[in-house]
C-alpha positions as CSV (number, residue, x, y, z in Angstrom):
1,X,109.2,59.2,129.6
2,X,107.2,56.7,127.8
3,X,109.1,54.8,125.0
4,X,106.7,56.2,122.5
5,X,107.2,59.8,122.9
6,X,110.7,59.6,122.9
7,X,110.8,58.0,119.6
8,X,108.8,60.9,118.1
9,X,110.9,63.5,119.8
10,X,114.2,61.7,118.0
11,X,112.5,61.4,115.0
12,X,111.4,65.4,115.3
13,X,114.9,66.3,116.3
14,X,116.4,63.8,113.1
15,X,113.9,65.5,111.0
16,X,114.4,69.0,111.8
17,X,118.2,68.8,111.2
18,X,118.3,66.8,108.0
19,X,114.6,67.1,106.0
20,X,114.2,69.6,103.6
21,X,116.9,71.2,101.6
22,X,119.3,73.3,103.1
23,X,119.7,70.5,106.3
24,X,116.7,71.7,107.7
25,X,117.4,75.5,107.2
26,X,114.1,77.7,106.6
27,X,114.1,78.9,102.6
28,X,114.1,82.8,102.9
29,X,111.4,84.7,101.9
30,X,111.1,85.8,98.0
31,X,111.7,89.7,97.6
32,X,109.0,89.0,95.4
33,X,105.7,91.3,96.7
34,X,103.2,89.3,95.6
35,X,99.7,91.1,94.1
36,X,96.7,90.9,92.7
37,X,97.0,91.7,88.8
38,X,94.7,95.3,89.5
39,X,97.3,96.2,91.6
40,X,100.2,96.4,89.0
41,X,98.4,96.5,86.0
42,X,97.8,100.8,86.2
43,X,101.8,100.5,86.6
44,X,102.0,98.2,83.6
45,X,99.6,100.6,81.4
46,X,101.9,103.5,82.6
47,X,105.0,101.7,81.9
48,X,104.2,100.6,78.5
49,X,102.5,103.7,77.1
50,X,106.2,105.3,78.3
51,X,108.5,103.1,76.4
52,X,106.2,102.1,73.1
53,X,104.5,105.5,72.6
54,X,105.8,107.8,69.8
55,X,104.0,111.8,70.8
56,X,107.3,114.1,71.4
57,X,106.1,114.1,75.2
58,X,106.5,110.4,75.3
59,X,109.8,110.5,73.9
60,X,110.9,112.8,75.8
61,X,110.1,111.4,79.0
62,X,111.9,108.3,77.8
63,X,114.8,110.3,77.1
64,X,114.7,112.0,80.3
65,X,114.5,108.5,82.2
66,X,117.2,107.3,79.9
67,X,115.1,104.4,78.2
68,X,114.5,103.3,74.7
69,X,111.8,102.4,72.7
70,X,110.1,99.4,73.1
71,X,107.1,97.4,72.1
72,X,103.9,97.5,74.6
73,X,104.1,93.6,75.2
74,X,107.7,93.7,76.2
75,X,106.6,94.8,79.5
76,X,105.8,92.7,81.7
77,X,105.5,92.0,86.1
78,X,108.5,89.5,87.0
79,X,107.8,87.5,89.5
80,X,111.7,85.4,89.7
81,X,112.9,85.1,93.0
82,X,116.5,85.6,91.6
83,X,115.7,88.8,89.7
84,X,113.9,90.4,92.5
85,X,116.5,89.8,95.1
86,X,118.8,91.5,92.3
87,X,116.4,94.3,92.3
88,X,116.2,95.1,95.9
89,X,119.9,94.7,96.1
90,X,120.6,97.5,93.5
91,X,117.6,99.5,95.4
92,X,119.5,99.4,98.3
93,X,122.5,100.4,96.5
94,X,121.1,103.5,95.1
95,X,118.7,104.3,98.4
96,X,121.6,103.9,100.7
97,X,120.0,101.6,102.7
98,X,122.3,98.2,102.7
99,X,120.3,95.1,103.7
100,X,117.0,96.3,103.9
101,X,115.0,93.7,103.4
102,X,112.0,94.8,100.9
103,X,109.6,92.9,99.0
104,X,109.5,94.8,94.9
105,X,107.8,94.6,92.4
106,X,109.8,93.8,89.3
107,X,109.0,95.4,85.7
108,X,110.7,94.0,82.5
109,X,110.3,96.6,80.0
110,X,112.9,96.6,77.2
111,X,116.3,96.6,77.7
112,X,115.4,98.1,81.5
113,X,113.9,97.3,84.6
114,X,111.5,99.2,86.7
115,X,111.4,98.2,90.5
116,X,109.6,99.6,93.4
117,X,108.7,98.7,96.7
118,X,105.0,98.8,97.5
119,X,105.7,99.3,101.3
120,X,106.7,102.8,100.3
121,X,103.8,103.6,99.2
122,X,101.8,102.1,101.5
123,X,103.2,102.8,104.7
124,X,106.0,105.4,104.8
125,X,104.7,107.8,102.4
126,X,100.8,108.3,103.5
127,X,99.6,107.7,99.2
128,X,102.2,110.7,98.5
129,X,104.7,110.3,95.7
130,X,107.1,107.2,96.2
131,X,110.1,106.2,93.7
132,X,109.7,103.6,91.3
133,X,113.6,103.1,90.1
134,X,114.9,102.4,86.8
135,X,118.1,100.0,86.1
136,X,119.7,98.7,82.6
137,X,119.8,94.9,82.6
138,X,123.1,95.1,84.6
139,X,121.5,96.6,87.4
140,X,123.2,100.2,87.1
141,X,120.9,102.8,88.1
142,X,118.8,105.3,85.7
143,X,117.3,108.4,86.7
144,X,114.2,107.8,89.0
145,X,110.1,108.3,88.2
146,X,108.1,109.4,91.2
147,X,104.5,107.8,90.9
């Protein structure tokens, strides 16, 4: 073997087992599902017209899905790694489906999250209804909208 490529081939194996953080271990995947902003924004105007409306139906819808009143631009998309993967682990939680690894979309809105998982829609449900899940801020569960 040529001196050359051997030097490469140490400095590949060097590199793979010490560059990067984690000593060469791959970063995982966000559980972050990114989108385009037409793709959550009719799920943003639904969510904020729920928690910021004041007509008896809207209230009672928010009382039914156990949230409170909150202004319109208090909801928002989240897009943090670390509050995603704390979504699809309380997903899992309430859909009985430990480890699953999903990619969510994350919905600030009040004092409460809104979470669902795109792939639901997408794939396993043909456009039918899918769940979009509601949690307080310490990830316990709420009752559940179907979209």
């Amino acid at each position: 073997m040529p001196l050359a490529r051997s030097v490469r081939l140490v400095a590949v194996a060097l590199c793979s087992s010490a560059c990067g953080s984690g000593g060469g271990q791959v970063a995982p995947e966000s559980a972050c599902q990114p989108a385009a902003p037409e793709s959550v924004e009719p799920h943003l105007d639904y969510l904020r017209a729920l928690v910021s409306a004041v007509d008896s139906g809207s209230v009672a819808a928010r009382e039914a899905f156990e949230l409170q009143w909150a202004p319109a631009d208090e909801v928002r998309w989240v897009t943090k790694p670390s509050v995603c993967a704390a979504a699809v682990a309380a997903v899992n939680q309430v859909a009985a489906t430990p480890g699953r690894a999903r990619r969510v979309w994350v919905y600030s809105i009040g004092q409460a999250y809104a979470v669902e998982d795109p792939s639901l829609e997408w794939a396993e449900n043909g456009g039918s209804e899918y769940p979009m899940y509601l949690f307080d801020r310490g990830w316990r569960s709420k009752p559940v909208i179907m979209m």
